[in-house]
C-alpha positions as a Markdown table, in Angstrom:
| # | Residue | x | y | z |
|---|---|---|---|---|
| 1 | Unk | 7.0 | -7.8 | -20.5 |
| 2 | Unk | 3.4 | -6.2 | -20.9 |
| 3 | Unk | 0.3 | -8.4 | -20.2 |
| 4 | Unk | -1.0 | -9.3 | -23.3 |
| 5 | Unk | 0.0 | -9.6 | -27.1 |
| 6 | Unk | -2.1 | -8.6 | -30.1 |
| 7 | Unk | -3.2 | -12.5 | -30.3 |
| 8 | Unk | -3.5 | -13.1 | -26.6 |
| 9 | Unk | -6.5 | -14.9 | -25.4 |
| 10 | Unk | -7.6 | -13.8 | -22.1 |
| 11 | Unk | -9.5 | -16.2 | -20.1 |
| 12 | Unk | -11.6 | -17.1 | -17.2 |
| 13 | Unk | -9.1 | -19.2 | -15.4 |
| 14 | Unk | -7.9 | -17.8 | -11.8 |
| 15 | Unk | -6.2 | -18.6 | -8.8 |
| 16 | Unk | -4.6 | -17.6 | -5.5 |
| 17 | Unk | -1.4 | -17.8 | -4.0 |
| 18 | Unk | -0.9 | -20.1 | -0.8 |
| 19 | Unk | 1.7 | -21.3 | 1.8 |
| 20 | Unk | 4.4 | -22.5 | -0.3 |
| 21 | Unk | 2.2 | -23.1 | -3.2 |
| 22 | Unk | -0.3 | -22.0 | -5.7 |
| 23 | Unk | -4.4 | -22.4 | -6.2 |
| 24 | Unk | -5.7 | -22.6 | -9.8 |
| 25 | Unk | -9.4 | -22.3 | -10.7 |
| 26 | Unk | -10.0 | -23.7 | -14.1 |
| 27 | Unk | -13.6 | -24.2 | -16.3 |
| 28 | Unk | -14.1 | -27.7 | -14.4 |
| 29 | Unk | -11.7 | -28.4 | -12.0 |
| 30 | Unk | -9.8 | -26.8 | -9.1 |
| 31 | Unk | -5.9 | -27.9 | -8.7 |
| 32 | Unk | -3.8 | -26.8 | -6.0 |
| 33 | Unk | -0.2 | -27.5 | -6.1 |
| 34 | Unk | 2.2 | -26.8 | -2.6 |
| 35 | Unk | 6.2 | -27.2 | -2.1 |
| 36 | Unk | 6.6 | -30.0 | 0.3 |
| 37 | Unk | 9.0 | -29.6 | 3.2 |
| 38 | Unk | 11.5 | -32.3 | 0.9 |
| 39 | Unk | 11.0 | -30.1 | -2.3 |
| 40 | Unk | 8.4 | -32.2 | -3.4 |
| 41 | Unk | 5.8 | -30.4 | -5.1 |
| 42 | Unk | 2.3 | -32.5 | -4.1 |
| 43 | Unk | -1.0 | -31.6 | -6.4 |
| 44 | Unk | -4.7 | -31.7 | -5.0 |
| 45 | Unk | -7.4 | -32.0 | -7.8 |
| 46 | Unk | -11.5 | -31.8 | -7.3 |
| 47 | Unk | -13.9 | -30.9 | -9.7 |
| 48 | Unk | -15.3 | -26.7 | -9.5 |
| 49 | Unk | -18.0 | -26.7 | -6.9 |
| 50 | Unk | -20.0 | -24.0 | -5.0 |
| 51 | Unk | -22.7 | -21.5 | -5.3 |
| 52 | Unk | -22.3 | -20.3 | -8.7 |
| 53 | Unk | -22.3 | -24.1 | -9.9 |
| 54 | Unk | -25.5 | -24.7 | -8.8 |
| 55 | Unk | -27.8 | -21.9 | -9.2 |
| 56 | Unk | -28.7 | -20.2 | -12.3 |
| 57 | Unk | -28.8 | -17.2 | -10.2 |
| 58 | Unk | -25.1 | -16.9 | -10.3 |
| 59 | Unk | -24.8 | -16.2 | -13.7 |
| 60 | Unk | -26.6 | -13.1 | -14.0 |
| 61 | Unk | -24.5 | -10.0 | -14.5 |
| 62 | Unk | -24.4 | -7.8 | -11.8 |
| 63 | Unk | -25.8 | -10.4 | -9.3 |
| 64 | Unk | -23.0 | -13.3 | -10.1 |
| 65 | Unk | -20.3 | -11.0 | -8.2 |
| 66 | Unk | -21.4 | -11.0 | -4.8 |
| 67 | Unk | -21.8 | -14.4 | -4.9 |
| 68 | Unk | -18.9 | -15.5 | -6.8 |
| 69 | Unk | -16.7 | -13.3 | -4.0 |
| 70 | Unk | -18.1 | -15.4 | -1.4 |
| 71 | Unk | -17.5 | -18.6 | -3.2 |
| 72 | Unk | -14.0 | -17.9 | -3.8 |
| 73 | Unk | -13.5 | -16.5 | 0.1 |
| 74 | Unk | -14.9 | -20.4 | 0.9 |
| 75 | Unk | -12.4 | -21.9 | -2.0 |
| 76 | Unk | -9.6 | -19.7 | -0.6 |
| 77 | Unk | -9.8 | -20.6 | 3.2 |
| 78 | Unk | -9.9 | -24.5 | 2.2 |
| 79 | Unk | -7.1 | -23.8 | 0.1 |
| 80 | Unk | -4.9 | -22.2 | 2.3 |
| 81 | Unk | -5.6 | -24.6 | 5.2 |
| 82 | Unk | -4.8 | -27.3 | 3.3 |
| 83 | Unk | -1.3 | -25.8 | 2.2 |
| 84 | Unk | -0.5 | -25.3 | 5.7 |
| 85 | Unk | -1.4 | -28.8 | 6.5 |
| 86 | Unk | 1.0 | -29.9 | 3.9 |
| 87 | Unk | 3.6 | -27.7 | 4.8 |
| 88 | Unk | 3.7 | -27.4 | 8.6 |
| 89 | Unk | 5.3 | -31.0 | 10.1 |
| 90 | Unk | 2.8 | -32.6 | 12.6 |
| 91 | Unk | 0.3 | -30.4 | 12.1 |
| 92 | Unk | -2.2 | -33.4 | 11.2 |
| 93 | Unk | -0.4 | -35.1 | 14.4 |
| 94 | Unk | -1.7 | -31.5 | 16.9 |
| 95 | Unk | -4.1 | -32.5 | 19.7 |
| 96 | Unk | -7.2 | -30.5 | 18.8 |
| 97 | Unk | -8.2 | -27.3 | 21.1 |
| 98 | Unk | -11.4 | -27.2 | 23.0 |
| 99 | Unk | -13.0 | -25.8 | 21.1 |
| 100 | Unk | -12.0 | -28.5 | 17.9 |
| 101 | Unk | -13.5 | -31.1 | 19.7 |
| 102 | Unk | -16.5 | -29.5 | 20.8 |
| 103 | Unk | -17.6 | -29.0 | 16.8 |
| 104 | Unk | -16.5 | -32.8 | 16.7 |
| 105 | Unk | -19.0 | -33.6 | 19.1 |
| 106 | Unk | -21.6 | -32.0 | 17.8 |
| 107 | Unk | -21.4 | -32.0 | 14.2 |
| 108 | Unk | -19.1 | -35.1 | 13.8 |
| 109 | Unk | -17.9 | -35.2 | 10.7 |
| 110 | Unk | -19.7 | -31.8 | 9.6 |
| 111 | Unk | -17.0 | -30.5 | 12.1 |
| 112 | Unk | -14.6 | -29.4 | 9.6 |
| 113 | Unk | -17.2 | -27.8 | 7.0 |
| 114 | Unk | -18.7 | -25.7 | 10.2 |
| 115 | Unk | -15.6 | -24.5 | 10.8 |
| 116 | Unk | -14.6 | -23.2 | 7.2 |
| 117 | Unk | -18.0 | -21.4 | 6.8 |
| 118 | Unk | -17.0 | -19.7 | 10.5 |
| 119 | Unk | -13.8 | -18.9 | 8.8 |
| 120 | Unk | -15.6 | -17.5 | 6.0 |
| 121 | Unk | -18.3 | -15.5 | 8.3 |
| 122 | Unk | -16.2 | -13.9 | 10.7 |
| 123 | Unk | -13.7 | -12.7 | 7.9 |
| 124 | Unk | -16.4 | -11.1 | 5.6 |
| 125 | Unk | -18.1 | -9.5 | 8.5 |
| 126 | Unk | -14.8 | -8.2 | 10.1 |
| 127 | Unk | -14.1 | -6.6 | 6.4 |
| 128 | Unk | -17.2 | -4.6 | 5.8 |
| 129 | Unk | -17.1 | -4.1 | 9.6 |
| 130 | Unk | -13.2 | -2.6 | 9.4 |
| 131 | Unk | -14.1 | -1.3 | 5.3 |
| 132 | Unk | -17.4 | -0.2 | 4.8 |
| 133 | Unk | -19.2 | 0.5 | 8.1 |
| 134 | Unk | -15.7 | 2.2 | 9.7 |
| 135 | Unk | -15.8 | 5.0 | 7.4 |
| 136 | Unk | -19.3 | 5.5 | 8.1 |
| 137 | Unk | -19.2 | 6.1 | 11.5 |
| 138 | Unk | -16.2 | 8.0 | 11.7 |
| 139 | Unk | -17.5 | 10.6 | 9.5 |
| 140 | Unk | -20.6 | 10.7 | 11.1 |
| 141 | Unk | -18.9 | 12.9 | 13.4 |
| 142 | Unk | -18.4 | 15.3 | 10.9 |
| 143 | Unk | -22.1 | 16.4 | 10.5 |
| 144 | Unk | -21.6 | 18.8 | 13.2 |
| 145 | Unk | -19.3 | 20.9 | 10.9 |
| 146 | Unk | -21.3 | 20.2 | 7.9 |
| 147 | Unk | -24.2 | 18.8 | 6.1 |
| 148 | Unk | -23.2 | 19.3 | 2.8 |
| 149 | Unk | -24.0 | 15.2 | 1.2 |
| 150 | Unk | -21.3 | 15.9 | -1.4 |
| 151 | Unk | -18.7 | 16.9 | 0.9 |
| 152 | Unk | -19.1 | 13.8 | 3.7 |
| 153 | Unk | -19.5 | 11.5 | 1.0 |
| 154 | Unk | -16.3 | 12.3 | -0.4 |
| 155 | Unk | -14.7 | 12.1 | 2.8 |
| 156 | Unk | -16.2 | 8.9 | 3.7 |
| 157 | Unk | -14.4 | 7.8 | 0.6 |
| 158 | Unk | -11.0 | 9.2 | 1.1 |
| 159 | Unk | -11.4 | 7.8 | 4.8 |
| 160 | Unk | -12.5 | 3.7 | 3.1 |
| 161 | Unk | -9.4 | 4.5 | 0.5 |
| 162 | Unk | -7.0 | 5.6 | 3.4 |
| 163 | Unk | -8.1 | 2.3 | 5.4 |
| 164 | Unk | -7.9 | 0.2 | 2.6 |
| 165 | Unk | -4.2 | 1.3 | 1.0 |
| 166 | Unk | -3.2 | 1.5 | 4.7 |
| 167 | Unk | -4.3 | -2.4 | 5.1 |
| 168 | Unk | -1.8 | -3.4 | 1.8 |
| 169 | Unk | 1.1 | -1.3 | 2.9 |
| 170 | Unk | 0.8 | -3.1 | 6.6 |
| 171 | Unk | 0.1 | -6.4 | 5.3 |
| 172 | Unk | 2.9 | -5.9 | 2.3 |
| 173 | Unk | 5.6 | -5.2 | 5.4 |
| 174 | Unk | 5.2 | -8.5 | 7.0 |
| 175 | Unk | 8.1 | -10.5 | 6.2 |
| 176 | Unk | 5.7 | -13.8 | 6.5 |
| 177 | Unk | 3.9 | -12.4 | 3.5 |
| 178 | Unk | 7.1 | -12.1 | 1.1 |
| 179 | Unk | 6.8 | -15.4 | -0.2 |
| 180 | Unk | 2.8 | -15.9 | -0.2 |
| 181 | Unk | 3.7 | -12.4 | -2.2 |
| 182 | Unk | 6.1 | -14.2 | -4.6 |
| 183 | Unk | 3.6 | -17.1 | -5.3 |
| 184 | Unk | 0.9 | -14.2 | -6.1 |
| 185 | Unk | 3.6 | -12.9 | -8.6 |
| 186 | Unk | 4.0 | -16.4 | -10.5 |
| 187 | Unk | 0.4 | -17.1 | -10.4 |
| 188 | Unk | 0.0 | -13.7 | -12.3 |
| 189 | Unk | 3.2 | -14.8 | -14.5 |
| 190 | Unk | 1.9 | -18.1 | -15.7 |
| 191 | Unk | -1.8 | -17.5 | -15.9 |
| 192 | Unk | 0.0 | -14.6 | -19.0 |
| 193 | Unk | 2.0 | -16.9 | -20.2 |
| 194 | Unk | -0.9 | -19.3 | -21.2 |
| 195 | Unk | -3.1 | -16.5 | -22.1 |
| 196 | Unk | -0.7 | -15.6 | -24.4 |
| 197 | Unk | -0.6 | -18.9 | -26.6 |
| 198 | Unk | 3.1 | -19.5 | -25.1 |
| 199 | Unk | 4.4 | -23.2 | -23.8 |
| 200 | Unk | 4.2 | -23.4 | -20.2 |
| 201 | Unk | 7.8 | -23.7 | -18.6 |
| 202 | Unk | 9.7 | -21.8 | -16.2 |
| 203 | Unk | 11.9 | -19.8 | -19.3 |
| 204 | Unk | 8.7 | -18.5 | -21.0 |
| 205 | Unk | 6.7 | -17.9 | -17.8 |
| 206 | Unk | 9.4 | -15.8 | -15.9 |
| 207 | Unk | 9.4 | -12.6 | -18.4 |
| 208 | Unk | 5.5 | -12.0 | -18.3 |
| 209 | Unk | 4.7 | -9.1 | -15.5 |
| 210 | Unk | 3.4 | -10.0 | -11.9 |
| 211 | Unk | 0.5 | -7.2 | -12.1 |
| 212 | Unk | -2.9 | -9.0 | -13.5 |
| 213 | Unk | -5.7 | -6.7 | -14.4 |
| 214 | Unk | -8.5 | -9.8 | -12.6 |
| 215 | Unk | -6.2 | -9.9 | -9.5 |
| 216 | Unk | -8.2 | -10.1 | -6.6 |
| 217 | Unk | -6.0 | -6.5 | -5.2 |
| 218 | Unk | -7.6 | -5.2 | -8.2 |
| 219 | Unk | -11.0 | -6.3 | -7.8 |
| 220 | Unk | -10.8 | -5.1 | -4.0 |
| 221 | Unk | -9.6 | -1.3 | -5.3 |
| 222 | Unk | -12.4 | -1.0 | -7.4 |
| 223 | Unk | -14.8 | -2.3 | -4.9 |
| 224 | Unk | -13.7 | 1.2 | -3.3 |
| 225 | Unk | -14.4 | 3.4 | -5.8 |
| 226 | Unk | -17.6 | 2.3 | -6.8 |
| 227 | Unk | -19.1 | 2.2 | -3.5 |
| 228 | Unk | -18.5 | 5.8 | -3.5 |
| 229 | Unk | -20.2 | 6.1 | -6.3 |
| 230 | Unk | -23.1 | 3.6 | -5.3 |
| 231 | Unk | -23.5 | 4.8 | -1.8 |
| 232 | Unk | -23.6 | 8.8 | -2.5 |
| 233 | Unk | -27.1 | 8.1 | -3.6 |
| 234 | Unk | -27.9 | 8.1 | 0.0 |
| 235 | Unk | -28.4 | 10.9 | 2.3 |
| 236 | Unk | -27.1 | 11.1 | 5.7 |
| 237 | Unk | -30.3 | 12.1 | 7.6 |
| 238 | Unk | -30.1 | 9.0 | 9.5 |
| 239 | Unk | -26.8 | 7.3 | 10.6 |
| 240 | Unk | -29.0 | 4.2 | 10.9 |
| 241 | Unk | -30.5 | 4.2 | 7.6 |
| 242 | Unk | -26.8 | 5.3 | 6.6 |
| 243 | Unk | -25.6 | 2.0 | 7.9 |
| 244 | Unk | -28.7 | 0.0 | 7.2 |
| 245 | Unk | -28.2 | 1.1 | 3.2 |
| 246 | Unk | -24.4 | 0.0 | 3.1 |
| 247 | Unk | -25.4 | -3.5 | 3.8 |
| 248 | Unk | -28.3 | -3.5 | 1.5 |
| 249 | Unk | -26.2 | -2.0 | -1.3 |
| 250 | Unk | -23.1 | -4.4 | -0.6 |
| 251 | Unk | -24.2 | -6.7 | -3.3 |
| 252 | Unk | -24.5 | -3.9 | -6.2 |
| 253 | Unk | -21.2 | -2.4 | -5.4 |
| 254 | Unk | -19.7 | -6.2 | -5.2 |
| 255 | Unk | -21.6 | -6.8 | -8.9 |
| 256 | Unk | -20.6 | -3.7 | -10.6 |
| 257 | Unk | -16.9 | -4.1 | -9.6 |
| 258 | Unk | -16.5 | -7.7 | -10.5 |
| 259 | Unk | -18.1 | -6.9 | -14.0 |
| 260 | Unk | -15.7 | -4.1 | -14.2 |
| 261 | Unk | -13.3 | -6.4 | -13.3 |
| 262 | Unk | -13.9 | -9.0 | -15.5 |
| 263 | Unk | -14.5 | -7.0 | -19.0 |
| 264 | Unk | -10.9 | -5.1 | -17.8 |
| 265 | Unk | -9.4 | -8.4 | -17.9 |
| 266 | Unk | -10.6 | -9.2 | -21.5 |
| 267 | Unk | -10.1 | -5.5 | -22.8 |
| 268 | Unk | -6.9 | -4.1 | -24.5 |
| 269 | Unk | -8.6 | -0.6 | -24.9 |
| 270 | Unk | -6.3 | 2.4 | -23.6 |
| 271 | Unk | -9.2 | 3.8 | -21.5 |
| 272 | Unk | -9.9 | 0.3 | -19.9 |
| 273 | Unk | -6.0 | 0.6 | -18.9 |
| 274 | Unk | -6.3 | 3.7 | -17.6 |
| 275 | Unk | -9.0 | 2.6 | -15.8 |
| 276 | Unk | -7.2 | -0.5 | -14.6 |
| 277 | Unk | -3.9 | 1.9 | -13.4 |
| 278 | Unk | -4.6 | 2.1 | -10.0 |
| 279 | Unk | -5.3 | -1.3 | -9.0 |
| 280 | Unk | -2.6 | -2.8 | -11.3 |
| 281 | Unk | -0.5 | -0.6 | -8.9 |
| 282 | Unk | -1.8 | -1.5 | -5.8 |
| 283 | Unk | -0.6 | -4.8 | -7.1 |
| 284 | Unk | 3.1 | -3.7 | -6.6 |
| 285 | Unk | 2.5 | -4.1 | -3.1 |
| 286 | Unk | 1.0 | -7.4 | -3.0 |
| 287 | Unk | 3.2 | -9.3 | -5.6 |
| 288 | Unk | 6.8 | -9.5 | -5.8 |
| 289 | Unk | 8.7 | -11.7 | -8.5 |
| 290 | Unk | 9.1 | -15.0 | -7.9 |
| 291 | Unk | 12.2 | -17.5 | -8.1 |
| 292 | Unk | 12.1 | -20.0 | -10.6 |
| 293 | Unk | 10.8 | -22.8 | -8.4 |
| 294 | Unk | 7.7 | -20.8 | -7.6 |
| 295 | Unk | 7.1 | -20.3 | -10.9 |
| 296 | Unk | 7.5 | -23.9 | -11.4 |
| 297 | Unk | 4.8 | -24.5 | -8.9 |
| 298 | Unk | 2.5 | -21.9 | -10.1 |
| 299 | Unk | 2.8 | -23.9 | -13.6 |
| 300 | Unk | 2.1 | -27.3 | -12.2 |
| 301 | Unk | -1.2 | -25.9 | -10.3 |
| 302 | Unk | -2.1 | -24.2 | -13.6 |
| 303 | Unk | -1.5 | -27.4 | -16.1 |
| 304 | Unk | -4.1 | -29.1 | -14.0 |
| 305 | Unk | -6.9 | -27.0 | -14.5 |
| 306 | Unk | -6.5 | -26.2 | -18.3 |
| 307 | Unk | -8.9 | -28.2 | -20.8 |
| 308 | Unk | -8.2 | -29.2 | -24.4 |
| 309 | Unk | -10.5 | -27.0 | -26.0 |
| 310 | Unk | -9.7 | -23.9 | -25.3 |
| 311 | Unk | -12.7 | -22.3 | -26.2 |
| 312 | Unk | -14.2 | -23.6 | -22.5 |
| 313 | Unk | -11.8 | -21.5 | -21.0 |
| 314 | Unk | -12.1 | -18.2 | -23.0 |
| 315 | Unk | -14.3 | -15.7 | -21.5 |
């Protein structure tokens, strides 16, 4: 079934698929339902915390982005540890690594915050490391056969495009990732299925699509094609400068897309579809359709976050 009907409400409410479960990000709290190893499905509720909760900062268009995409990388590594806690048996029961209980003795019981933000740190700087500093380099190489700034700024962005579809398809191959792939697709299928004024159960959630136009694949793809855009506007004179500017202009590129992002996943105009084509593809390879208890879980996760006036929740 396509995304949305002609009296579809698209909202703000989000999530992310887990180990065996489902993450849902709703206008005040954050719910995260897993599959227990007995078939159990357990449900985690706190209130919507974070950077973009505190500061006004965060709700300026075109700065919110950057730091709503680190909030949700912090929100997405609790959220996945936590499923895998629930899921793996004895994990809780593990003697903790060196390197565990040297953060316990020095932060106490900070030790487990420090290590999440670490998470968080090392992930975001191996991504622009592998994504947006990569690319630069490698073509760097290419000034000796020409200096035209058109011409290695386009390659540059067929080499971060190459990288990046190259990632999915690897990652899309892993037969760990089918069913963290099949919880994507029925976070996509009932996240529609509420959007589009239908009851929530398994019947009415299974025939909506897996491909969401405010999937984070999306988001991702269109980070790549506006920092093409964004970083042409610098020469390459000076590899360091080159490199210096990607890092400065990180945060515009990571603004524009999630504001392209976010008014795709509101609009039903045909050139806002086209527009979206790509990444809704891209999708294909990180979502795959989901049983019926997946979907079932997906649900739960998503009946926990949603408020009774719905008007909270629209965009």
């Amino acid at each position: 079934m396509g995304k949305y009907s002609q009296s579809a409400r698209p909202t703000s409410i989000g999530g992310q698929a887990l180990i065996e479960g489902v993450m849902m990000r709703g206008p005040r709290e954050v719910a995260i339902a897993v599959r227990k190893p007995d078939n159990e499905i357990t449900i985690k509720k706190e209130p919507v915390s974070g950077i973009t909760t505190k500061f006004k900062l965060a709700r300026i268009p075109f700065l919110r982005g950057g730091i709503a995409l680190i909030d949700s990388m912090i929100l997405g590594v609790k959220s996945l540890t936590y499923s895998a806690e629930i899921v793996e048996e004895g994990f809780k029961d593990e003697e903790p690594d060196k390197f565990e209980k040297f953060l316990q003795k020095v932060f106490k019981d900070k030790a487990n915050d420090v290590m999440l933000y670490t998470s968080v740190f090392l992930a975001l700087m191996m991504s622009v490391g592998i994504f947006i500093l990569g690319p630069t380099f490698l073509v760097s190489a290419l000034r000796r056969v020409t200096e035209s700034r058109i011409i290695l700024n386009l390659i540059e962005g067929v080499v971060r495009l190459s990288i990046f579809v190259g990632y999915i398809l690897l990652v899309s191959r892993l037969e760990d990732m089918r069913r963290v792939f099949q919880y994507h697709g029925a976070e996509h299928k009932a996240i529609y299925c509420y959007e589009n004024g239908e009851e929530l159960t398994v019947e009415n959630t299974r025939k909506y699509t897996t491909l969401h136009p405010r999937c984070g694949t999306s988001f991702l793809f269109i980070v790549m094609m506006v920092s093409m855009i964004v970083f042409s506007m610098v020469s390459w004179s000076n590899l360091l400068i080159r490199v210096v500017s990607r890092l400065a202009l990180l945060p515009l590129v990571a603004g524009i897309s999630y504001e392209i992002t976010r008014f795709a996943g509101r609009s039903k105009s045909p050139i806002v579809a086209i527009v979206s084509y790509p990444g809704l593809m891209m999708q294909k390879l990180t979502t795959i359709e989901p049983d019926d208890s997946q979907i079932e879980v997906a649900i739960e996760a998503l009946k926990n976050v949603l408020v009774e006036n719905k008007e909270e929740a629209d965009w």
